[in-house]
PyMOL commands that place a pseudoatom at each C-alpha (Angstrom):
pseudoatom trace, name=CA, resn=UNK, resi=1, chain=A, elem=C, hetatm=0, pos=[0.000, 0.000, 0.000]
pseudoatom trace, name=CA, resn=UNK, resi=2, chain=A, elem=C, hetatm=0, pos=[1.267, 3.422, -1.001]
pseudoatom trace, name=CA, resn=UNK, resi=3, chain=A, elem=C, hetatm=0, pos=[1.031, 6.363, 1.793]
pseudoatom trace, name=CA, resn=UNK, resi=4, chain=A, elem=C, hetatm=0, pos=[1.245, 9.761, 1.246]
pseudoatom trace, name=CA, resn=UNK, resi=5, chain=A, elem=C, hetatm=0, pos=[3.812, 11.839, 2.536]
pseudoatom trace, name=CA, resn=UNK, resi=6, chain=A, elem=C, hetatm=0, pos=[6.143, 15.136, 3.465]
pseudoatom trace, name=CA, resn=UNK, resi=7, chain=A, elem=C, hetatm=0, pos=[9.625, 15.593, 3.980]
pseudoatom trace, name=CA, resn=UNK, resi=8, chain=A, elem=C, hetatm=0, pos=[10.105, 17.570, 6.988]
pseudoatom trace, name=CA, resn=UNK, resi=9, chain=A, elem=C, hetatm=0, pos=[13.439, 18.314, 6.086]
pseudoatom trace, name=CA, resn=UNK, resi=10, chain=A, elem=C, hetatm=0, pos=[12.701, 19.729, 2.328]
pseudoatom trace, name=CA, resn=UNK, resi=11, chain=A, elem=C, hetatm=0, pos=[8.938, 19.918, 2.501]
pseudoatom trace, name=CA, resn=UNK, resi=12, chain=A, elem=C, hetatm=0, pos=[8.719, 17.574, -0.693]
pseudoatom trace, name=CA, resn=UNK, resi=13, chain=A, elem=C, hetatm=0, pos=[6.125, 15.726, -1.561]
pseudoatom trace, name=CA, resn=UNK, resi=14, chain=A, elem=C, hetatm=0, pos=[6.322, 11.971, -0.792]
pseudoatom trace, name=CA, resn=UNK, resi=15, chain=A, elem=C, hetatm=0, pos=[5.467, 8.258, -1.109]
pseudoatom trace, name=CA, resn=UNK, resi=16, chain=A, elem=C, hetatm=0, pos=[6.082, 5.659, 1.431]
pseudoatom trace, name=CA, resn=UNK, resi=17, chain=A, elem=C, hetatm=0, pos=[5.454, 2.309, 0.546]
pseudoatom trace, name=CA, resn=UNK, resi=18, chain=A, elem=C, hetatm=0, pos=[4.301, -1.063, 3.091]
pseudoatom trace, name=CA, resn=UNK, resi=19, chain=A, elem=C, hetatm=0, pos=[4.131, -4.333, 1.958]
pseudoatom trace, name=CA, resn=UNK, resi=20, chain=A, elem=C, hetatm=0, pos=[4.766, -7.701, 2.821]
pseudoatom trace, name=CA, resn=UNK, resi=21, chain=A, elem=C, hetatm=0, pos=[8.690, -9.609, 2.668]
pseudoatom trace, name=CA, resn=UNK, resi=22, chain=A, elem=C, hetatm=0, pos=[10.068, -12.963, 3.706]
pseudoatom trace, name=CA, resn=UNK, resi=23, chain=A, elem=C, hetatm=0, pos=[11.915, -10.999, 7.144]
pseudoatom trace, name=CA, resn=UNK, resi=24, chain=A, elem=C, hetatm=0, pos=[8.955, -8.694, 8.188]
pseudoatom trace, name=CA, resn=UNK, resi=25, chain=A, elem=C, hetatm=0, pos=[7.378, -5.320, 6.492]
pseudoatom trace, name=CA, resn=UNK, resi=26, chain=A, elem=C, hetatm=0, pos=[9.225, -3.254, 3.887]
pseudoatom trace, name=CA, resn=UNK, resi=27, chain=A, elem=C, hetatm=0, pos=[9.141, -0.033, 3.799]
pseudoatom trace, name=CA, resn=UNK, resi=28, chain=A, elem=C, hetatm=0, pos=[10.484, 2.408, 0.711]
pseudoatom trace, name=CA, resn=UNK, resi=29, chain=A, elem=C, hetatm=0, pos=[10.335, 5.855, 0.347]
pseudoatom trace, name=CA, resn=UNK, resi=30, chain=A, elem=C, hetatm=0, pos=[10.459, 7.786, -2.698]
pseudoatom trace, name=CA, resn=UNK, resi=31, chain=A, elem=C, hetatm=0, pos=[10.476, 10.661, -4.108]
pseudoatom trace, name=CA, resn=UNK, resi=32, chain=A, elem=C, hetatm=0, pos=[6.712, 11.811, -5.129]
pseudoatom trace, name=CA, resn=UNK, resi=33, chain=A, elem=C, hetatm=0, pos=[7.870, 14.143, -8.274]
pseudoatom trace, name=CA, resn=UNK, resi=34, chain=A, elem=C, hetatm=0, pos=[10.796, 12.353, -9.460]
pseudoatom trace, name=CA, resn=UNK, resi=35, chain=A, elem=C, hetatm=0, pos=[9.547, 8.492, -8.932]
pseudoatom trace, name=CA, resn=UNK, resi=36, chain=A, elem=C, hetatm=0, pos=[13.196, 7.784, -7.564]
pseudoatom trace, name=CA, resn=UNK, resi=37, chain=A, elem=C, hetatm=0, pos=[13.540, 5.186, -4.481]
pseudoatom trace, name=CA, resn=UNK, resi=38, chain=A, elem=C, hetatm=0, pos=[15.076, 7.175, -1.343]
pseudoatom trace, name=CA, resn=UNK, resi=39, chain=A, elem=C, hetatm=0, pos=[15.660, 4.923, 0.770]
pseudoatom trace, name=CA, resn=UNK, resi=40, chain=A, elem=C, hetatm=0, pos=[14.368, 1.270, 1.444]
pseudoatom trace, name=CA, resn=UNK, resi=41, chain=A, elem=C, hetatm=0, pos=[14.137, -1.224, 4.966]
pseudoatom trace, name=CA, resn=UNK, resi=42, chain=A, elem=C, hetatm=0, pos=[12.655, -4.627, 5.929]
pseudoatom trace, name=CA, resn=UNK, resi=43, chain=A, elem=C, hetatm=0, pos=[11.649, -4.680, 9.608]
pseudoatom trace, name=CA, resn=UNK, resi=44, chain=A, elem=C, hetatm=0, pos=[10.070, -7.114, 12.142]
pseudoatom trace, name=CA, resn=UNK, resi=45, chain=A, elem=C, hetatm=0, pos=[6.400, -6.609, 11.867]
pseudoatom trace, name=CA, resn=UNK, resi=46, chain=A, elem=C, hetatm=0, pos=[5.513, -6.912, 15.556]
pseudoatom trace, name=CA, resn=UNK, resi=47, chain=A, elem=C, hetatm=0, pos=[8.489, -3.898, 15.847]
pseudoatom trace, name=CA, resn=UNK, resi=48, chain=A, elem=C, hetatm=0, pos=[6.445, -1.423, 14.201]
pseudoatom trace, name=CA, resn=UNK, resi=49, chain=A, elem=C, hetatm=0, pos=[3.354, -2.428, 15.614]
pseudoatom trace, name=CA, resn=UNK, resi=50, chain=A, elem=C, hetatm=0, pos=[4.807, -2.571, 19.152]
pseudoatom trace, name=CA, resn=UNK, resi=51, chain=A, elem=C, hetatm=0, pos=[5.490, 1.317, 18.450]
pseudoatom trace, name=CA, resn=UNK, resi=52, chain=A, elem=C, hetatm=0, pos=[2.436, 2.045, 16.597]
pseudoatom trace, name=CA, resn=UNK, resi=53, chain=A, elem=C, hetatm=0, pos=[0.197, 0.708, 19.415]
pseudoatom trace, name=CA, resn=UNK, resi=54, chain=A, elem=C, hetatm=0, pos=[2.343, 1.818, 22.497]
pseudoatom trace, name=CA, resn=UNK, resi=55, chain=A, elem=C, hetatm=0, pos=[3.183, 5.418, 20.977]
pseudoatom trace, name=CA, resn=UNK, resi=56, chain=A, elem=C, hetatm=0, pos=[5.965, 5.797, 22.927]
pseudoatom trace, name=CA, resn=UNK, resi=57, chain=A, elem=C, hetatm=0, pos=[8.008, 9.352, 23.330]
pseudoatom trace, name=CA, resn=UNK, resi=58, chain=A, elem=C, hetatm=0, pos=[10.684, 10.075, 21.370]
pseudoatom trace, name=CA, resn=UNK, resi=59, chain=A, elem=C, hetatm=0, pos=[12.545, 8.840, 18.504]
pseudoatom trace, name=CA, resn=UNK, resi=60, chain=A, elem=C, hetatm=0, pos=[12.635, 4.804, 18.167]
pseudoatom trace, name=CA, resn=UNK, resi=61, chain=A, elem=C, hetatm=0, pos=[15.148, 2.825, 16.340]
pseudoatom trace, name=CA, resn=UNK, resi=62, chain=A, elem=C, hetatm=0, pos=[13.893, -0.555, 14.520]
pseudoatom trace, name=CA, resn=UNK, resi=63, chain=A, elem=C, hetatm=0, pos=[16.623, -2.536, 12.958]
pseudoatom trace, name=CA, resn=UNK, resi=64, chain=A, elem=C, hetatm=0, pos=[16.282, -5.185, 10.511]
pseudoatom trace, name=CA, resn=UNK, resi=65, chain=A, elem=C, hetatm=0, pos=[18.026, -4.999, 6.958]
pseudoatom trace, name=CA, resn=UNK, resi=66, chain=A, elem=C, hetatm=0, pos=[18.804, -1.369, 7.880]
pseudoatom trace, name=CA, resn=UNK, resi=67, chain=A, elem=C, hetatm=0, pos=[17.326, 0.780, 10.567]
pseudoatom trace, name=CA, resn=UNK, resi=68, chain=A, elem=C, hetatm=0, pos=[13.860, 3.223, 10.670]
pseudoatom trace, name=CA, resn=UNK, resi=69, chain=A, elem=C, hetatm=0, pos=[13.909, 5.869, 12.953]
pseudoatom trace, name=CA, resn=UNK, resi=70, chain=A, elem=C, hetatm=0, pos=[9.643, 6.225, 14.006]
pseudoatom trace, name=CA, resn=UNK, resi=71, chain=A, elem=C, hetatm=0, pos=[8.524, 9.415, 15.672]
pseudoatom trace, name=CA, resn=UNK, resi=72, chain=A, elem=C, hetatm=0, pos=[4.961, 9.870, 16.690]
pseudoatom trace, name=CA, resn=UNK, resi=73, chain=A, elem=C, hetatm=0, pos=[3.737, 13.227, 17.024]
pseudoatom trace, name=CA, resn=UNK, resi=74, chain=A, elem=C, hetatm=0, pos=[-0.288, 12.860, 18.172]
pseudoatom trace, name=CA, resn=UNK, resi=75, chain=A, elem=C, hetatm=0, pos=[-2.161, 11.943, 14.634]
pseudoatom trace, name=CA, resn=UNK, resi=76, chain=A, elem=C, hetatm=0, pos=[0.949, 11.573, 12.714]
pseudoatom trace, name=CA, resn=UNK, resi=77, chain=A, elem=C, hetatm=0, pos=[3.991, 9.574, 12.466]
pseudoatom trace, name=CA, resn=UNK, resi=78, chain=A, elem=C, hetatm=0, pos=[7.794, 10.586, 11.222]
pseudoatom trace, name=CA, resn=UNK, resi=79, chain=A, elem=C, hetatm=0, pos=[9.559, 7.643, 9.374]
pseudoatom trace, name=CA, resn=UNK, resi=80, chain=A, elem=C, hetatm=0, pos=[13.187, 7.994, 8.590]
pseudoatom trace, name=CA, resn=UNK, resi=81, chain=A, elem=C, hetatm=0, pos=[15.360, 5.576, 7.050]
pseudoatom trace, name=CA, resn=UNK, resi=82, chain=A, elem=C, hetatm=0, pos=[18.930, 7.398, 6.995]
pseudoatom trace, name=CA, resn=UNK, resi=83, chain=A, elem=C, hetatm=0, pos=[18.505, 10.520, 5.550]
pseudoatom trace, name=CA, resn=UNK, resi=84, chain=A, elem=C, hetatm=0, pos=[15.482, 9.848, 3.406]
pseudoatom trace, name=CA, resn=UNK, resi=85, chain=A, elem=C, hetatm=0, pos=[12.490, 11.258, 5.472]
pseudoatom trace, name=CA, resn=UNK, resi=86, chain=A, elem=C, hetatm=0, pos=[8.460, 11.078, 5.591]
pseudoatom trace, name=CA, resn=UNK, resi=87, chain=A, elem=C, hetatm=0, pos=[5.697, 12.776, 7.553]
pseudoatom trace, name=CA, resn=UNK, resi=88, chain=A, elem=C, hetatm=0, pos=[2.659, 10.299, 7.440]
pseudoatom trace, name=CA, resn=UNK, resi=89, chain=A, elem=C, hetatm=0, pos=[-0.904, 9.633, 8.799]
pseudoatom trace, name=CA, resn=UNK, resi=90, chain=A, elem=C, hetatm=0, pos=[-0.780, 7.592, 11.800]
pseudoatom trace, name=CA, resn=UNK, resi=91, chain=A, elem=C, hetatm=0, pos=[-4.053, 6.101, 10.747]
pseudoatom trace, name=CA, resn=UNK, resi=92, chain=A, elem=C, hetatm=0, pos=[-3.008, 6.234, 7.000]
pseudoatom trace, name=CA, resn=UNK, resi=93, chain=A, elem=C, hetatm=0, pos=[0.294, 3.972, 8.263]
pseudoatom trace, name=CA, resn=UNK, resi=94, chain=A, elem=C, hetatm=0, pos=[-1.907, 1.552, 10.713]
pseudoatom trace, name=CA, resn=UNK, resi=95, chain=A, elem=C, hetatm=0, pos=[-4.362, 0.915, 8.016]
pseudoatom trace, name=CA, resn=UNK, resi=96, chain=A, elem=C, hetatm=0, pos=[-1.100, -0.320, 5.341]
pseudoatom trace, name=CA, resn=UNK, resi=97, chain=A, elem=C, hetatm=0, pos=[0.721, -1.968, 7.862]
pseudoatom trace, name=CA, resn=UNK, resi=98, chain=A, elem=C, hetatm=0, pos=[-2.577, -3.791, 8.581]
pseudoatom trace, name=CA, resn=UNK, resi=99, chain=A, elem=C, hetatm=0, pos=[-3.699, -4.697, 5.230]
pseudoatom trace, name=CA, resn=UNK, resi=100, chain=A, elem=C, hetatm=0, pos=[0.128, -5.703, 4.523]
pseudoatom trace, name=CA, resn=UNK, resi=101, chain=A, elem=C, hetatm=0, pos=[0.226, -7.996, 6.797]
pseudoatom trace, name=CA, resn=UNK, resi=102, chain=A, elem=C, hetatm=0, pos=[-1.158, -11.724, 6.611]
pseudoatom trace, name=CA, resn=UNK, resi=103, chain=A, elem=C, hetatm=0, pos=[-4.562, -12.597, 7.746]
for i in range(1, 103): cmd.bond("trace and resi %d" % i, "trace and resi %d" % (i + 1))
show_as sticks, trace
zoom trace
């Protein structure tokens, strides 16, 4: 499932990307004008939704084929996979990290 997104270091427009892999959920962003892949992870599932569902303060660090830096901020979440950046719904990102994941 495709999110959209903002960089809140540039203020550009962006995609984020959830779906399924072998080792957890992937997650890509990209660049919304150019179509251009940013920055890509695969995570633990039960990582993110640990976070998601807990919402706790600060900054957290999930490692898995790299690492994603997850920031909630009341309705909406900061995903950061180096450098490569994305503001997102917190809803928007619950409902594709539950439809990526199996049934």
């Amino acid at each position: 499932m495709t999110i959209d997104g903002v960089s809140q270091t540039t203020g550009l427009e962006r995609l984020v990307d959830i779906g399924a892999d072998a080792d957890g959920l992937k997650v890509t962003i990209r660049d919304r004008k150019l179509e251009v892949v940013l920055g890509s992870v695969t995570i633990p599932a039960e990582s993110l939704m640990a976070v998601l569902t807990e919402q706790p303060k600060g900054a957290q660090s999930l490692s898995g084929s790299g690492t994603l830096e997850v920031e909630i901020r009341r309705n909406e979440v900061l995903l950061s996979i180096g450098g490569p950046d994305a503001a997102v719904g917190l809803d928007d990102l619950m409902d594709a990290v539950g439809g990526a994941l199996p049934s």
